[in-house]
N, C-alpha and C positions, 0 to 999 in steps of 0.2 A: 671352614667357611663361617661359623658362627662365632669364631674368636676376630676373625676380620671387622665383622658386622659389628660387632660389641667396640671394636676398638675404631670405628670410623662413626657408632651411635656417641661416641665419647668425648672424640675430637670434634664433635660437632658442636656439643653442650657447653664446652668450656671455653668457649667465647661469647656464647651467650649468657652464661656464667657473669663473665667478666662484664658487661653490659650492664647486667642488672645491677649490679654494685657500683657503677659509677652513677647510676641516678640517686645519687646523696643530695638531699635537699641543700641548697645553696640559703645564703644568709642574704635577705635585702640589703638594698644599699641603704643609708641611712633616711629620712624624707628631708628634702630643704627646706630649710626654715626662711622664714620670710626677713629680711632686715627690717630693727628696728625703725621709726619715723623718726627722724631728728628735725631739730630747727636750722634752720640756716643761718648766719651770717648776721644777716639784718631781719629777720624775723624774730631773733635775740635780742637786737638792738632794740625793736619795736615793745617787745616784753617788757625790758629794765625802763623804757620811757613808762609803759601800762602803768609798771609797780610805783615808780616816784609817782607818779599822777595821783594813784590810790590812796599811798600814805600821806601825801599833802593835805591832799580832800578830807582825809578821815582827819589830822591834826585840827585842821582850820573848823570843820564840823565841831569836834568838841570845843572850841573855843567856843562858836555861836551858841553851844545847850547853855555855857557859864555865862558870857558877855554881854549875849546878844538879847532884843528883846522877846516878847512871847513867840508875834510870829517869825522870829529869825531863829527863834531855838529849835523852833518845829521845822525850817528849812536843814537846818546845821544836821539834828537828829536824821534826817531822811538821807545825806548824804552819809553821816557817820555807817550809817545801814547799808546804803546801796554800793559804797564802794568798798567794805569789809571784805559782803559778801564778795564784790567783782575780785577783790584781789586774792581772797579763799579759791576763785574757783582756776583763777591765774596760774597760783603757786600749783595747784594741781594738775593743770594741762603742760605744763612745764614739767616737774615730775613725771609725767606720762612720757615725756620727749627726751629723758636723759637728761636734762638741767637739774641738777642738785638746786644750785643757789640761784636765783636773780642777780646778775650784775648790775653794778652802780651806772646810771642813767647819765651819760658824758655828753653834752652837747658836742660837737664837732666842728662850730664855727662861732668866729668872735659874736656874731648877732646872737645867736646860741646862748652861749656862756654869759653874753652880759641879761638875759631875758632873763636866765634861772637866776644870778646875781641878783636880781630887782625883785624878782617872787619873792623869795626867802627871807631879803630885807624887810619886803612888806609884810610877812607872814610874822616878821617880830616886833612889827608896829603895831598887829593889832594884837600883841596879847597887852599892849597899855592904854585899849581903850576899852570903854564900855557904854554899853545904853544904846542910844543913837548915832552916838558918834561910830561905835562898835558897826549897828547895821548898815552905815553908808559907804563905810570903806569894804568892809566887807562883802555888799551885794557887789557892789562895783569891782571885786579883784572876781567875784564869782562869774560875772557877763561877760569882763575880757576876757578871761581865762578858758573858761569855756568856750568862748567863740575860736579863740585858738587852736584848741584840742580838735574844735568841730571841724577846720579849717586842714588838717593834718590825717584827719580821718580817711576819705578817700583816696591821698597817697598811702597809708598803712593800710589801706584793704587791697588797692591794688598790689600792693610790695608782698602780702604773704602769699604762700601756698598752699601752706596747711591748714585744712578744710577747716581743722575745730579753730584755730587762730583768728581767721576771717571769719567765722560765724560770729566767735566771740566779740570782732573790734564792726560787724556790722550792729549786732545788739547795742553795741556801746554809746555808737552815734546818736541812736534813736533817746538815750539815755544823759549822752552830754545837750539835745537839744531840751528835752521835757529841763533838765536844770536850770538849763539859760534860761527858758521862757521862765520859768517859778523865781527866778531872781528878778527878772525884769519886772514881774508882778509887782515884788515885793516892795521894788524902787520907786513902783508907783503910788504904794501907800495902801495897796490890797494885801488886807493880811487873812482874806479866803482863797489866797493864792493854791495851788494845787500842788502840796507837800508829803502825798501820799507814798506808800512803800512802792520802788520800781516795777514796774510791770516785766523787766527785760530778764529778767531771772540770771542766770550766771551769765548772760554778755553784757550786765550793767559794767558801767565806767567807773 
C-alpha cells in the first residue's frame, strides 16, 4: 500500500515538474523604431531654391561691404549676416532629414530659366560698378528680387509639411520683407535706414 502511494505521490510531481521548467523567461520582441523624417519631392526643390537665394544674397552682400557706399555697405553687411546664418541653419535641417547635399536649384519653366539667366547676368554687371552707380543698381536688383521671393513665400509654406521647413520659410518671409523695406529706404536717400542684425534667428532668408 505505501509503495502504491509513493508511486502515484510521484507520478503526480512529474508533470508538475515538467511545468515549472517550461516557465523559461522568453526574450522580448525587439521595440519599433520610429521611421526617420524625410523631405519630399518638392519640399527638396524648395530647399535647393532656399540655398541659391542664400548664396546669391551673401555674394551680392559682399560686393556692397567693397563697391557700395557707407550706407549700402552697412545694408550688404546685414544681409552677408542674415543669410550665412539662414543658410547654416538650412544645411543643418537638411542634414537632420537625410539630405547629404543640397541640389542645384533648376527652374522648371522657360519664364524660370530666363529670370535666373537675367539675375546672374546682373549680378556681373555690378561687380563693374562702383560708388553710386554701384548703390542704384544694386538697391533696385534688392526690391525686385525680394518682392519675388516674398511673392513665392506663401506657395512654399503651403507646399511643405515639415514642421521645422515651414517654421523656417514662415521666419523667412518676415525677413525678406524687413530687406525690402531697408532697401526701399535706402533708394530714398535715408541712409538711417534700419540695417540692424535679423531678428528672425535661424528662419532668416
Amino acid at each position: 500500500m505505501q509503495i502504491k502511494t509513493l508511486l502515484l505521490t510521484a507520478a503526480l510531481a512529474i508533470p508538475m515538474l515538467a511545468s515549472a521548467d517550461d516557465k523559461t523567461p522568453t526574450t522580448p520582441p525587439p521595440a519599433k523604431t520610429e521611421a526617420k523624417a524625410t523631405l519630399s519631392n518638392d519640399e527638396v526643390k524648395i530647399v535647393a531654391h532656399l540655398h541659391h537665394v542664400n548664396v546669391m544674397e551673401v555674394d551680392m552682400g559682399k560686393q556692397a561691404k567693397v563697391r557700395g557706399t557707407a550706407a549700402v555697405k552697412r545694408y550688404g553687411e546685414m544681409l552677408v549676416t542674415d543669410h550665412s546664418k539662414a543658410d547654416k541653419d538650412l544645411v543643418a535641417l537638411t542634414k537632420k532629414r537625410g539630405l547629404v547635399k543640397i541640389p542645384a536649384d533648376k527652374p522648371e519653366t522657360e519664364e524660370a530659366k530666363a529670370e535666373m539667366k537675367a539675375t546672374m547676368e546682373a549680378m556681373a554687371g555690378l561687380k563693374k560698378l562702383k560708388g553710386a552707380d554701384f548703390d542704384r543698381e544694386y538697391l533696385r536688383m534688392m526690391v525686385e528680387g525680394h518682392e519675388k521671393e516674398l511673392a513665392k513665400s506663401d506657395v512654399f509654406i503651403a507646399s511643405a509639411n515639415d514642421a521645422d521647413l515651414k517654421m523656417m520659410l514662415e521666419g523667412r518671409k518676415a525677413s525678406l520683407q524687413k530687406h525690402a523695406d531697408a532697401a526701399r529706404e535706402l533708394q530714398k536717400g535715408n541712409a538711417q535706414a534700419s540695417v540692424g542684425p535679423s531678428s528672425s534667428g535661424k528662419a532668416t532668408k
